[in-house]
C-alpha positions in Angstrom: 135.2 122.7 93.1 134.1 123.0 96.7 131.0 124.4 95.8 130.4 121.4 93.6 131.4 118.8 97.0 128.9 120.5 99.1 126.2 121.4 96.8 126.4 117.0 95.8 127.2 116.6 99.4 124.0 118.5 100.2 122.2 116.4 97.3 123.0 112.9 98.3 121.9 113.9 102.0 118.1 114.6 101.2 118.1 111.4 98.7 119.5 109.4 101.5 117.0 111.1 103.8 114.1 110.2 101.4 114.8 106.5 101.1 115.1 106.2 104.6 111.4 108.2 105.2 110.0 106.1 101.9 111.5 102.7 104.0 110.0 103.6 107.6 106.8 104.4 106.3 106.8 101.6 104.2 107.5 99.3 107.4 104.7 101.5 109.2 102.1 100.9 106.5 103.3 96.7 106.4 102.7 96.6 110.0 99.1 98.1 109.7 98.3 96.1 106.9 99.1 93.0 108.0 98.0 93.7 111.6 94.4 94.3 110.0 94.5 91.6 107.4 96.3 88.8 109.3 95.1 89.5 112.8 93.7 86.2 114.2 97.0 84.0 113.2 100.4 83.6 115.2 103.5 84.5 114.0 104.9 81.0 113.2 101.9 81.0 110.9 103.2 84.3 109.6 107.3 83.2 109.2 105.7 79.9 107.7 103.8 81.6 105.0 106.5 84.1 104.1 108.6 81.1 103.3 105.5 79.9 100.5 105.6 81.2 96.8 103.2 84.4 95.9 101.7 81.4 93.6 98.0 80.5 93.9 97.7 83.9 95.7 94.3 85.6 95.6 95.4 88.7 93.5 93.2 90.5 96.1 95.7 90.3 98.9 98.5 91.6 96.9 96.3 94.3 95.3 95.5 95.3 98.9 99.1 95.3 100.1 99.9 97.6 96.8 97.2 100.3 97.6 96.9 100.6 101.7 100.8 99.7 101.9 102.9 100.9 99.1 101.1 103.5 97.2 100.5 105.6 100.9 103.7 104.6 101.7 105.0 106.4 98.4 102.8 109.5 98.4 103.4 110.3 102.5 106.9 110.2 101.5 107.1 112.3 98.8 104.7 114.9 100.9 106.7 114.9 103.7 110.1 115.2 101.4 
């Protein structure tokens, strides 16, 4: 039974490790992405829009956000884990 605790133990540490490495470079690929896409406006311009619906948003934007956020955010994780 102790072999089971520690090998589950052992388990639940590298998933917990991976969401953690998905979420920071998920924040470090945000930041870059919005720093290059949103870099002449201030940031009560930035809290304002957050507060807006995704509606009447260019599907541009959001595919952007997807490819040079997300989808490096997902592979560097997984490379790394």
């Amino acid at each position: 039974m102790k072999k089971m605790n520690k090998h589950h133990r052992k388990l639940l540490n590298k998933i917990f490790m991976a969401v953690v490495i998905f979420i920071l470079m998920l924040l470090t690929y945000s930041l870059q992405w919005a720093k290059r896409n949103y870099a002449n406006i201030g940031f009560a311009e930035i809290v304002f829009h957050l507060g807006m619906t995704f509606e009447g948003t260019a599907d541009g934007i959001l595919r952007s956000y997807f490819i040079e956020a997300l989808i490096r955010a997902i592979v560097m994780s997984a490379l790394i884990t």
